[in-house]
N, C-alpha and C positions, 0 to 999 in steps of 0.2 A: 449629507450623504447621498444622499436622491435617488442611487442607483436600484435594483430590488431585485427582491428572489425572484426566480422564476423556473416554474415547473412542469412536468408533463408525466401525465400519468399514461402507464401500459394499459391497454381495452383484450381483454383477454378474448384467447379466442377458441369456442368449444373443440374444433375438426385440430387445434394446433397440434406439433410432433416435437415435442420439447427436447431440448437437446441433452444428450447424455451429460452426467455430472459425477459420475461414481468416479472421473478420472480425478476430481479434488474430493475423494468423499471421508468418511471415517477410514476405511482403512488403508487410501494410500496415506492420509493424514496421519495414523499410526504410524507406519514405515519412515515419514518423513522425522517425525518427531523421536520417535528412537533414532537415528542420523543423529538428530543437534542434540540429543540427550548425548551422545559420545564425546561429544568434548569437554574439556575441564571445565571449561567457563560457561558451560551451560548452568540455569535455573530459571523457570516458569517467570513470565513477566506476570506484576501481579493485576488483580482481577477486582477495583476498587470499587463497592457501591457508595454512592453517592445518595444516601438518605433523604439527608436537609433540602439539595436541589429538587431530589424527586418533587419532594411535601411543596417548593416553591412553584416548579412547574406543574404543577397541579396533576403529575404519572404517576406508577406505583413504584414502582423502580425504576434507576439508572444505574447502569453498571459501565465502565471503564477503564477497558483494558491498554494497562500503560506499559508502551515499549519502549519509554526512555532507559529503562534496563535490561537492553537486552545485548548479551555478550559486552557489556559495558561500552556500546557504540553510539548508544541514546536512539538508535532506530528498529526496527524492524529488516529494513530490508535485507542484511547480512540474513536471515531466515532461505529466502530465495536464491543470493549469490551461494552461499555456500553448499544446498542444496543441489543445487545448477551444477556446482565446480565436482562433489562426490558422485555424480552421476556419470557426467564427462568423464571424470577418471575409470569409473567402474567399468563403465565400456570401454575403457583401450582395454582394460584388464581382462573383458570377455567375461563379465561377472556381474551380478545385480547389488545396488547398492545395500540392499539389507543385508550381504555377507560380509559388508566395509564399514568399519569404524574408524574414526579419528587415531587413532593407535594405529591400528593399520595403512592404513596410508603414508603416517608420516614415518612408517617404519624405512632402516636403511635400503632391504629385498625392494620392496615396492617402489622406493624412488628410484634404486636402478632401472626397473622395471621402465618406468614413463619416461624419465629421462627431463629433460626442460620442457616446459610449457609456459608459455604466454597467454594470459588472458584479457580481451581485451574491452570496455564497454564504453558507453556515453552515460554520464549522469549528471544532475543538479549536485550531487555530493552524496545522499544516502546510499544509493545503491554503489555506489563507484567505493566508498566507503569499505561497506560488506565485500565486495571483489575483492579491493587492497589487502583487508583482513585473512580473509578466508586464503589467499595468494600466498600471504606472508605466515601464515600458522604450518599450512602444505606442501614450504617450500620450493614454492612455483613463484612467477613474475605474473605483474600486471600493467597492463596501461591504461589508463583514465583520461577521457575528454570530458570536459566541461560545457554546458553552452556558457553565450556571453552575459555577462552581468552576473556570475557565479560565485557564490562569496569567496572571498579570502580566507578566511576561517576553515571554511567545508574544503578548500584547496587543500588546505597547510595539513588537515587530519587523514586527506588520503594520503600526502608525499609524508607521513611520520612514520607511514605503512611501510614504505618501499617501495612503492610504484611509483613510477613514472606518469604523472601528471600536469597536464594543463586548462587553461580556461581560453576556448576559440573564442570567434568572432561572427558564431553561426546560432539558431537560435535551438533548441535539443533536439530535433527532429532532423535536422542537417548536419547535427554532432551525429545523432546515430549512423547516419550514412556515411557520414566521414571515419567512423570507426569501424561501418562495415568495409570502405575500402583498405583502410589501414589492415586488416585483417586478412582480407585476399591475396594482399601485397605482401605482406612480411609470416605468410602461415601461423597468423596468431586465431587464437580461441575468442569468435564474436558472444560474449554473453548482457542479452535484453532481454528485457520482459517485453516488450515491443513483438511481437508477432507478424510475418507478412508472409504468401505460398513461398513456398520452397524453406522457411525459416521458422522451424513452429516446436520441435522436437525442446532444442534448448527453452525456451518460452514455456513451454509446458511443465520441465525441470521445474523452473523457477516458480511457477504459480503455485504446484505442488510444496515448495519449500514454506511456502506463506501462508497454509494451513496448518502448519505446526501452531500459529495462532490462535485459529478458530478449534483444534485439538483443544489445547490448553483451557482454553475460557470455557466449553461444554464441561472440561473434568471441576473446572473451578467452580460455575454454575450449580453441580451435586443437585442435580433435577428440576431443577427451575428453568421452564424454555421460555424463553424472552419473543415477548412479541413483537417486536420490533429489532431490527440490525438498521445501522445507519452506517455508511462508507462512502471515504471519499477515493476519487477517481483519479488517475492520471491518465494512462492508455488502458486503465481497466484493467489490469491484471490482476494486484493485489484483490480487487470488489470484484473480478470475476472467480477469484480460487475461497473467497471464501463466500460469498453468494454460493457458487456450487457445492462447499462442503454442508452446510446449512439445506441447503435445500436436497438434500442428496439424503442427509439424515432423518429430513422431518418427511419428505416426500409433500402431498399435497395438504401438508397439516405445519408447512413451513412458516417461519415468522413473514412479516412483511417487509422488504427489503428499499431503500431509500439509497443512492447512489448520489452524493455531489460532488460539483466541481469548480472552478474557480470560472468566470463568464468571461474572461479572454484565454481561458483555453479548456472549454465546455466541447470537447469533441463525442463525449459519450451523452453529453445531454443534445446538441445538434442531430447525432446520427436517430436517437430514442425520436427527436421531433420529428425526422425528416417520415420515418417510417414508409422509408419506399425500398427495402431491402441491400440499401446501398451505406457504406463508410463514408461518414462525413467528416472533414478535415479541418482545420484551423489551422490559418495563414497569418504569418508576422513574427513579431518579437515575442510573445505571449507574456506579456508585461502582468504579473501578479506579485503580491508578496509569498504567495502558497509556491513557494518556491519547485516543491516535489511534487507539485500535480500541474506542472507549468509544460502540459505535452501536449499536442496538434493532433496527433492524429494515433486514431484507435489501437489498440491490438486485438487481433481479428479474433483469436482462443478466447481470450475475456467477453469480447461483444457477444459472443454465441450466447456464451452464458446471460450477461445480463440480460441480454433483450427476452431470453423468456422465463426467467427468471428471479429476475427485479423487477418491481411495482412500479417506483420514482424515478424518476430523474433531474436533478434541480440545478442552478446553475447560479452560483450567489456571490457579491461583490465583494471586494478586499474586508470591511470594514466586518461581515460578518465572523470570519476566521478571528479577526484581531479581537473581540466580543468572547471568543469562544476561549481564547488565550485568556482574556483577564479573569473568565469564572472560572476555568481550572486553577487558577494560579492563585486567586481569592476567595479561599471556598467558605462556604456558608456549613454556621454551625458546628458540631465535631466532623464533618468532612474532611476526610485527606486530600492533602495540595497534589497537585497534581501537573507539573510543567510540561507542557504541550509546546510545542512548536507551532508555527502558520500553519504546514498543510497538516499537524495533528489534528489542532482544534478547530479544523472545518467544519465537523460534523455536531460537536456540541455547538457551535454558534447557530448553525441551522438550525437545530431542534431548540434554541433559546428563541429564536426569532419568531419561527413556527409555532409556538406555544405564548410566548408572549405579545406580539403585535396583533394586535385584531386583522389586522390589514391582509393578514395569513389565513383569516378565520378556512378558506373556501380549502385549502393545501391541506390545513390540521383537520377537518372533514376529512378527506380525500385518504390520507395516514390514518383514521381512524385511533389518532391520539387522546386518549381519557385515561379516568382516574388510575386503570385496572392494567396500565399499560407498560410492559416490561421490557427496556429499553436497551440493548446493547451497543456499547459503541465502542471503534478503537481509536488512542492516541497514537500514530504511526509514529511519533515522532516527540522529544524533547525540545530542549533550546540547543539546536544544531548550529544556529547562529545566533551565540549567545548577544553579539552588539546588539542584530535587530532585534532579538527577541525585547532588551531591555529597552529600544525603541518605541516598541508598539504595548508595551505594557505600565511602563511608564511612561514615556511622552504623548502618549495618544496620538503615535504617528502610524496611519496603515498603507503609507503608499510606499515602493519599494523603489 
C-alpha cells in the first residue's frame, strides 16, 4: 500500500473574524427540511449507532448516518439538487420557497406559470442523479455531463430519468465549464455546488439543501452532542453546509470537525496546507476510486466555512476508503450492515486507520480521539456502482 494519510491541522487564531454560518444553520435547515418533507417519497435516512465498532475502536460512540436511502437514489445529493431546482422556481414565481411544496409546484397553474425549463450540471453521477430526479418529478428537462472514466451504471440511472446524458472526455472540473458554456449557449439552468464570483446564489441553494441531513441526525441524536463530525470533501460544499450547521448550532462549544479527501484530488486539504489566503487547485485526470469527491478545485462558499471552522484536514489513499467499505458492509457484532459506497466510506476508513495504526498515533492526539469520544459520521453514499463496489469488497481490488 505504501501510500499514507496525511494531515494538517488549523492553529487558531485569537484576533480571527469567523465567518457567518447561520446561512447553513438550524433554521434555514428547518425551511429546507420542511421542502424534502413535501414530497411523497420523502423519509429520514436512518441514524445507525455502531456499538460493537465503538467498543473495537476503543470511542464511546459511533453513529452513522446512511443515505443509501434517501428518495430511494442511494445518495444524498438529490437533498441539494432538489433544493437548488425549488428555489430557482420560487424566484421566477417572486415568492420564497417556504410558501412552495411539491404539490404546488407540480400543480397544472404553476407549470403554466414557468413554462419549460432546462436544467443543466456536471457530475460523477450522484449529483447529476438528484437533477435528473428532481427535473423529472417537476416536469422540467435536464442535461447531465459526465467527466471521463464515469461509470456506466451512474450514466444509465441518470438517462432512466429522462435527461439527457453523457460521459465527455474532460476531467470534472472541465465538465463544469463545459456545462457552464452549454448553459449560456442554449439558456439553460447552470446547477453546481461548485462556487466561483459572479456564481454563488444557486451554490448556496444547494448547500442549504444538504443540511436537511445534519437537521435530521441532531433530531435523531435526542440530546446526545457528538464530539467529533468527520466529512468527506469534494469542492467542499456538502462539509462546508454541514460544518456551518454544527457549528452555527453549538457556537464555540462545537464538536470537532475533521474534513477528508481522496490525495489526487485533495484541493481542500492543499488550499487548508498552503494557508496563504489563496484557493488551491488540483491539475489532471484526478484518478481515485472515491468517485464523488474526485474534484480540483474548491468551492469558494464551502472554503469560507471550512477554513474557520474545521479543525482537520486529511488527505488519504484509495485503499483507505475501500477498508472503510468492508467494515460498513461487515459489521461486527449486532451492528447493522451498512453499504457505503468509495466516496461514502472515506470517513470511516480514516477514523479505522486513525485509531487503529500506531503510525497515526501524532493525528489521534491532535482529534483528541479517546474513550469518551462521540463520533458522527455520514455515509453519502450506497453501492452507486454496484460492479465496483463488488470489486473492491470482494476482490480486494481499490484502484479504479
Amino acid at each position: 500500500m505504501g501510500k499514507k494519510i496525511e494531515a494538517v491541522f488549523k492553529t487558531p487564531s485569537q484576533n480571527q473574524v469567523l465567518s457567518d454560518c447561520t446561512v447553513f444553520g438550524p433554521e434555514q435547515a428547518k425551511k429546507a427540511a420542511a421542502f424534502h418533507r413535501s414530497f411523497p417519497e420523502y423519509s429520514p435516512t436512518p441514524l445507525v449507532e455502531l456499538k460493537s465498532l465503538a467498543r473495537t475502536f476503543g470511542v464511546g460512540q459511533i453513529f452513522v448516518k446512511d443515505e443509501s436511502l434517501r428518495f430511494s437514489l442511494n445518495a444524498f445529493k438529490v437533498l441539494g439538487g432538489s433544493y437548488c431546482i425549488g428555489n430557482y422556481i420560487a424566484k421566477q414565481l417572486k415568492t420564497d420557497i417556504s410558501t412552495l411544496t411539491y404539490e404546488q409546484i407540480t400543480s397544472p397553474e404553476i407549470k403554466e406559470k414557468l413554462g419549460s425549463i432546462t436544467f443543466v450540471t456536471a457530475t460523477d453521477g450522484n449529483h447529476g442523479r438528484g437533477i435528473a430526479w428532481t427535473a423529472n418529478r417537476l416536469g422540467q428537462k435536464s442535461v447531465v455531463y459526465m467527466p471521463k472514466g464515469s461509470s456506466l451504471e451512474r450514466l444509465s440511472n441518470i438517462q432512466a430519468l429522462g435527461a439527457y446524458a453523457c460521459i465527455t472526455e474532460m476531467n470534472y472540473d472541465d465538465t463544469v465549464r463545459y456545462a457552464s458554456t452549454h448553459a449560456k449557449q442554449n439558456g439553460w439552468v447552470l446547477v453546481q455546488d461548485t462556487s466561483w464570483p459572479g456564481y454563488e446564489e444557486i451554490p448556496t441553494w444547494i448547500m442549504q439543501g444538504y443540511t436537511t441531513m445534519a437537521y435530521e441526525a441532531h433530531k435523531q441524536l435526542a440530546g446526545i452532542k457528538p464530539t467529533h463530525v468527520i466529512l468527506q470533501a469534494g469542492v467542499g460544499a456538502m462539509s462546508g453546509a454541514i460544518t456551518g450547521f454544527f457549528s452555527s448550532l453549538y457556537g464555540k462549544e462545537r464538536p470537532l470537525i475533521a474534513i477528508v479527501e481522496p490525495e489526487t484530488a485533495n484541493c481542500i486539504y492543499c488550499t487548508a496546507k498552503a494557508n496563504d489566503g489563496m484557493l488551491h487547485n488540483v491539475k489532471g485526470d484526478l484518478k481515485t476510486i472515491m468517485a464523488g469527491l474526485a474534484c480540483g478545485e474548491p468551492c469558494g462558499i464551502g472554503w469560507e466555512i471550512l477554513r474557520d471552522h474545521a479543525d482537520c484536514y486529511a488527505s488519504i489513499p484509495d485503499y483507505v476508503a475501500a477498508n472503510g467499505m468492508r467494515i460498513l458492509g461487515n459489521p461486527i457484532g449486532k451492528d447493522k450492515r451498512v453499504i457505503s459506497g468509495e466516496s461514502g466510506a472515506a470517513t470511516i476508513g480514516f477514523l479505522s486507520e486513525i485509531l487503529r495504526d500506531p503510525t497515526y498515533s501524532g493525528i489521534k492526539e491532535k482529534l483528541q480521539l479517546d474513550s469518551s469520544s462521540r463520533i458522527l459520521i455520514i455515509s453519502t453514499e450506497g453501492d452507486t456502482d454496484k460492479e465496483n463496489y463488488r470489486r473492491i469488497v470482494w476482490d480486494g481490488i481499490c484502484s479504479k
